[in-house]
C-alpha positions in Angstrom: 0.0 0.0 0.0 1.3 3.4 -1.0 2.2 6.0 2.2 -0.2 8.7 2.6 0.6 12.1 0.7 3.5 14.4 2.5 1.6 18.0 3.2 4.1 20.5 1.8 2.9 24.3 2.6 2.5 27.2 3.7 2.5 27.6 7.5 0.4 30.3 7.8 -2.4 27.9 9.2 -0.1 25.1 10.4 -1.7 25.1 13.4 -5.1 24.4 12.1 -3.8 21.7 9.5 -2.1 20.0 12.1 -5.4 20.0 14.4 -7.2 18.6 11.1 -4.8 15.9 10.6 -5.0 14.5 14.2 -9.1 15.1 13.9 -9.4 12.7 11.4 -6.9 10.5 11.9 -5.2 11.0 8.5 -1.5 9.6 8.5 -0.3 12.4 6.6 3.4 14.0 7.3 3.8 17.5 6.5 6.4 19.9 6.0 5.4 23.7 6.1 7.7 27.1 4.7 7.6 29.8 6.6 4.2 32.2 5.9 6.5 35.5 5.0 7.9 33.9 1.5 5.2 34.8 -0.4 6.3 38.7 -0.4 9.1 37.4 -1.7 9.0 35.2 -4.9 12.4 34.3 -5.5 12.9 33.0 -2.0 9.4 31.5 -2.1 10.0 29.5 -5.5 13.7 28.5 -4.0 12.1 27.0 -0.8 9.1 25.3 -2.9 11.4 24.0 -5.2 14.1 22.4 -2.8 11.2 20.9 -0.9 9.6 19.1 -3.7 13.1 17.7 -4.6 13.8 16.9 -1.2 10.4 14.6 -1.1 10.3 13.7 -4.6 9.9 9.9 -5.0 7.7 10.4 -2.8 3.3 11.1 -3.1 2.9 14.6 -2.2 0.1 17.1 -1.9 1.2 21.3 -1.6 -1.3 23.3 0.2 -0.7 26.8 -1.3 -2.9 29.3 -3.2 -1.8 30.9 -6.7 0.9 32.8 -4.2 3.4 32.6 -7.2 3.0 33.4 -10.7 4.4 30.5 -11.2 2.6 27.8 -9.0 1.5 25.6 -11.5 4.0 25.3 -13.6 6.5 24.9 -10.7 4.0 22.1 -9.3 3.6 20.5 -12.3 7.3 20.4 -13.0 7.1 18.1 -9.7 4.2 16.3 -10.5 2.4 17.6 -7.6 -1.2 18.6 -6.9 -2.7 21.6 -5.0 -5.1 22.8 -3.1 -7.7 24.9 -5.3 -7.7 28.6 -4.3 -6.5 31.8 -4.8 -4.8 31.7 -1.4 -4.9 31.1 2.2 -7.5 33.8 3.0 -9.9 31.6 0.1 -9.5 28.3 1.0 -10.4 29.2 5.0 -13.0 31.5 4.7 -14.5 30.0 1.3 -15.0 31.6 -2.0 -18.3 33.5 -1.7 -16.8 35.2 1.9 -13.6 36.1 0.7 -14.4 37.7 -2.3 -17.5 39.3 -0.5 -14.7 41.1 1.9 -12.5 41.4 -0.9 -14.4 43.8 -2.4 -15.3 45.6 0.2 -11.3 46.5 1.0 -10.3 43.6 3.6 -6.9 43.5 4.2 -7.1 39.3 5.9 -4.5 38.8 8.8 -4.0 35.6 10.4 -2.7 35.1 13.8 0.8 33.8 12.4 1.2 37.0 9.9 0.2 39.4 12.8 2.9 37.1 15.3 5.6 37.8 12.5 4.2 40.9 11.0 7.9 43.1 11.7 10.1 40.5 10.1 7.6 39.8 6.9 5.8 43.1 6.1 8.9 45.0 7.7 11.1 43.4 4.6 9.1 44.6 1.5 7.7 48.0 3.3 9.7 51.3 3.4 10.7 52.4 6.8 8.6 55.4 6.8 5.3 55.1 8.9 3.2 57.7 6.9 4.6 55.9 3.4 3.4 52.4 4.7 0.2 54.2 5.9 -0.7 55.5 2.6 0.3 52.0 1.3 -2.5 50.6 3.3 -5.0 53.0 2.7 -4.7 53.3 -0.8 -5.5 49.5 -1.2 -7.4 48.4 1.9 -10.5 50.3 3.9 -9.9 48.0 6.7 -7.8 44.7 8.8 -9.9 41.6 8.9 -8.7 39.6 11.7 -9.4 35.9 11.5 -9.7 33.8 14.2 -10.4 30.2 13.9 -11.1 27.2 16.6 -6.7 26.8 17.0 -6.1 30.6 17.3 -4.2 32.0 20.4 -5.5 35.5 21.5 -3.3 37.9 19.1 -5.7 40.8 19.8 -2.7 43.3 20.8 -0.7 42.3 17.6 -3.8 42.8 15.4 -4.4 46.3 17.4 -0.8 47.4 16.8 -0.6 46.6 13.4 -4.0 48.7 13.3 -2.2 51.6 14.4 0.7 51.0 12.2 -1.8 51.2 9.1 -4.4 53.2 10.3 -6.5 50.7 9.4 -9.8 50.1 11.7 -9.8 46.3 12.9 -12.4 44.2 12.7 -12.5 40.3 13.7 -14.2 37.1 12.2 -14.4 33.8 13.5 -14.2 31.1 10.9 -14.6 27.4 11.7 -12.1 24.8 9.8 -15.0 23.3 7.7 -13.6 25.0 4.5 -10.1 24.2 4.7 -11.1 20.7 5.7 -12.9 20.1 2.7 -10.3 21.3 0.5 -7.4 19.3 2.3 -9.9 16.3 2.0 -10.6 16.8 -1.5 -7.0 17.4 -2.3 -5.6 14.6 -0.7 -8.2 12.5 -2.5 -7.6 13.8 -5.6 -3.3 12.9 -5.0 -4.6 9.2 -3.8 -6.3 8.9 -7.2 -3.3 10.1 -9.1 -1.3 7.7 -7.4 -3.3 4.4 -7.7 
């Protein structure tokens, strides 16, 4: 019998994967990149790509949106499937509520981005406060803090970075039945591929 599928991501929601995993009693191993590459898409592609060939031979399954302009071709170059989605903020929350706060000028932040939020926004953002302010503003009307069931309380990171953008905060609570379908899905569509 073939192993199960190695989980190669994104660990922006390793926390909740890892609950999921041990919820359903799925014998799947994973190995997660740290959430802040995706500002960065050489360093994002490099990581990707030495983690494929260090698993290859291997089934695999990547849990990543389209966070490189280049996902799919750099997945199928490794024969790899992914989870479907535009990213992390899609695949949690689900299409129809993501787009719906899309549109209305959401900028998402999960606990692990707000944890980190010096070292990865701090990197691509100029060190002026008013220039990153008018950054924010000019794209986003507001933080959308998510909590789900494995969050810790992050509420004075989220309120901080709110003052760093000027950006009102407001919080949703989001269950895993989303991402647990799309893992499930995913990982069903690898065993397939692999039989």
């Amino acid at each position: 019998m073939n192993a199960p599928p190695i989980i190669i991501g994104c660990g922006i929601l390793e926390k909740e994967i890892r609950f999921l995993i041990k919820k359903n009693n799925w014998q799947n191993r994973t190995a997660f990149l740290p959430s802040g590459l995706h500002v960065d898409f050489a360093r994002l592609q490099g990581a990707l790509e030495l983690s494929l060939r260090h698993y290859s031979g291997q089934p695999a399954v990547v849990f990543y949106g389209a966070c490189h302009p280049r996902m799919d071709q750099i997945l199928d170059a490794a024969g790899v499937t992914r989870t479907p989605g535009q990213n992390c903020v899609d695949i949690c929350l689900g299409h129809e509520t993501f787009c719906r706060e899309l549109e209305q000028g959401a900028f998402f932040l999960f606990e692990d981005w707000a944890l980190h939020w010096k070292e990865i926004v701090g990197a691509v953002m100029p060190g002026d406060p008013e220039i990153m302010r008018s950054i924010f503003r000019s794209a986003h009307t507001y933080l959308l803090a998510i909590r789900t069931p494995c969050s810790g309380d992050f509420s004075a990171e989220a309120e901080s970075i709110s003052t760093m953008t000027s950006l009102e905060i407001r919080w949703i609570d989001v269950e895993l039945d989303h991402l647990e379908a799309n893992l499930a899905a995913t990982l069903d569509r690898a065993k397939e591929h692999h039989e």
